[in-house]
C-alpha positions in Angstrom: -2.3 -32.5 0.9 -0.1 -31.4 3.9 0.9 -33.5 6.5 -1.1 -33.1 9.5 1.3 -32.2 11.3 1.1 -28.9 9.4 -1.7 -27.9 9.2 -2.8 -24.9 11.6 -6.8 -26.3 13.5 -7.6 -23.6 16.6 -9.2 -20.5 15.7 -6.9 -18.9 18.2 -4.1 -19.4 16.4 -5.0 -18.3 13.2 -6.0 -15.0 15.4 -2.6 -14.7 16.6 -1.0 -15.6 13.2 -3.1 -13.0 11.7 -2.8 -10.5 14.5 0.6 -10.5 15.4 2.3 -11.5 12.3 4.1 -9.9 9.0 1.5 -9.2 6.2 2.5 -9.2 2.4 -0.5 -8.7 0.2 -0.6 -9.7 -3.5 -3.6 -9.2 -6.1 -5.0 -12.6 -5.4 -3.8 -13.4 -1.4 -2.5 -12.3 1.4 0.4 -14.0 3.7 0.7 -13.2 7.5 3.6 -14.9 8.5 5.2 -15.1 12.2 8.9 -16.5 11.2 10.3 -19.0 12.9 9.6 -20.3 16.7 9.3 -23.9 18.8 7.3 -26.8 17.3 6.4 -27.5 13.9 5.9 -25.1 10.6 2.0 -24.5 10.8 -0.2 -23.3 7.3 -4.0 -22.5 7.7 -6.3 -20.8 4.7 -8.9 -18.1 5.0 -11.1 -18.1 1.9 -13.9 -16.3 2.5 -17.4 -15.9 0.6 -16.3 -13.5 -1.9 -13.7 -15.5 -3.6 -17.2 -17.7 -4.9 -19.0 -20.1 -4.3 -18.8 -23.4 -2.4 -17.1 -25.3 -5.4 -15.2 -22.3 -6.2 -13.7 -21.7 -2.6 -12.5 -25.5 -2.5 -10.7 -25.4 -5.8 -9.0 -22.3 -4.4 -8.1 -24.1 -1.3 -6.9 -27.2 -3.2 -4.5 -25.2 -5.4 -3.4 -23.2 -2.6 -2.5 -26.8 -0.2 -1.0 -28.4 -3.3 1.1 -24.7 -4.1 2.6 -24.9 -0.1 3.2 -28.5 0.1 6.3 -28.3 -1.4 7.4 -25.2 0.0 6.6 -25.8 3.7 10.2 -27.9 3.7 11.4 -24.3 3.0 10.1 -22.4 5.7 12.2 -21.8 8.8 11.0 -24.4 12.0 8.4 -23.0 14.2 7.0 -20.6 11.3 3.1 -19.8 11.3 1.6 -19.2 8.2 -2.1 -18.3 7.2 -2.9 -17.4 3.3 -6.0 -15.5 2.7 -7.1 -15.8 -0.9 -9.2 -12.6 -2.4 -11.4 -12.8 -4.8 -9.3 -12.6 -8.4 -7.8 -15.7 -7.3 -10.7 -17.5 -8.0 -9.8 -17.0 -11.9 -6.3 -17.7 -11.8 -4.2 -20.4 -12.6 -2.1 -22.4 -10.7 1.0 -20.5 -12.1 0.0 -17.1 -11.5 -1.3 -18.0 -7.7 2.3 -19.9 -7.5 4.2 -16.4 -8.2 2.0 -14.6 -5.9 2.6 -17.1 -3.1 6.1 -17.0 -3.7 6.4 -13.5 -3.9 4.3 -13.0 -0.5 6.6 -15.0 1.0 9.7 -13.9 -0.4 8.6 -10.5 1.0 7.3 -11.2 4.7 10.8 -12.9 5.0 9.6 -16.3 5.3 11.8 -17.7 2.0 
């Protein structure tokens, strides 16, 4: 779980993280990333309908919170950071969702 103090909550900022910020899209997610600013690191998840249903969009999330926890220490202060799983993620494992995640971000800059 991430610390509360990490997780993104308004609506409007997941608009401006998405809007405004650096997209790098894998086969199973997408990162938009607005690198480092003031206050904390902030990580919200979009998974949509498509990835499955109910049970399968929870796992997703789960995998995806357990996957940042121990990189969100690694992202530059102030960062804003909202993961958007697709569909094939649904089928993955952790390991291959781990490589996309770390390649996404490796890419927008934020690693």
């Amino acid at each position: 779980m991430l610390a509360r103090g990490n997780r993104m909550r308004t609506s409007e900022d997941f608009r401006q993280t998405i809007r405004f910020g650096r997209r790098s899209a894998r086969p199973t997610l997408v990162a938009h990333v607005v690198p480092g600013g003031t206050g904390p690191t902030s990580v919200g998840f979009v998974v949509g309908k498509a990835v499955g249903p109910a049970v399968v969009r929870n796992r997703v999330k789960r995998r995806l919170r357990h996957l940042l926890r121990s990189r969100v220490d690694q992202l530059p202060a102030g960062t804003h950071l909202v993961i958007r799983a697709l569909p094939p993620a649904a089928g993955q494992a952790s390991s291959s969702l781990a490589g996309d995640l770390d390649a996404a971000l490796t890419r927008s800059g934020a690693l």
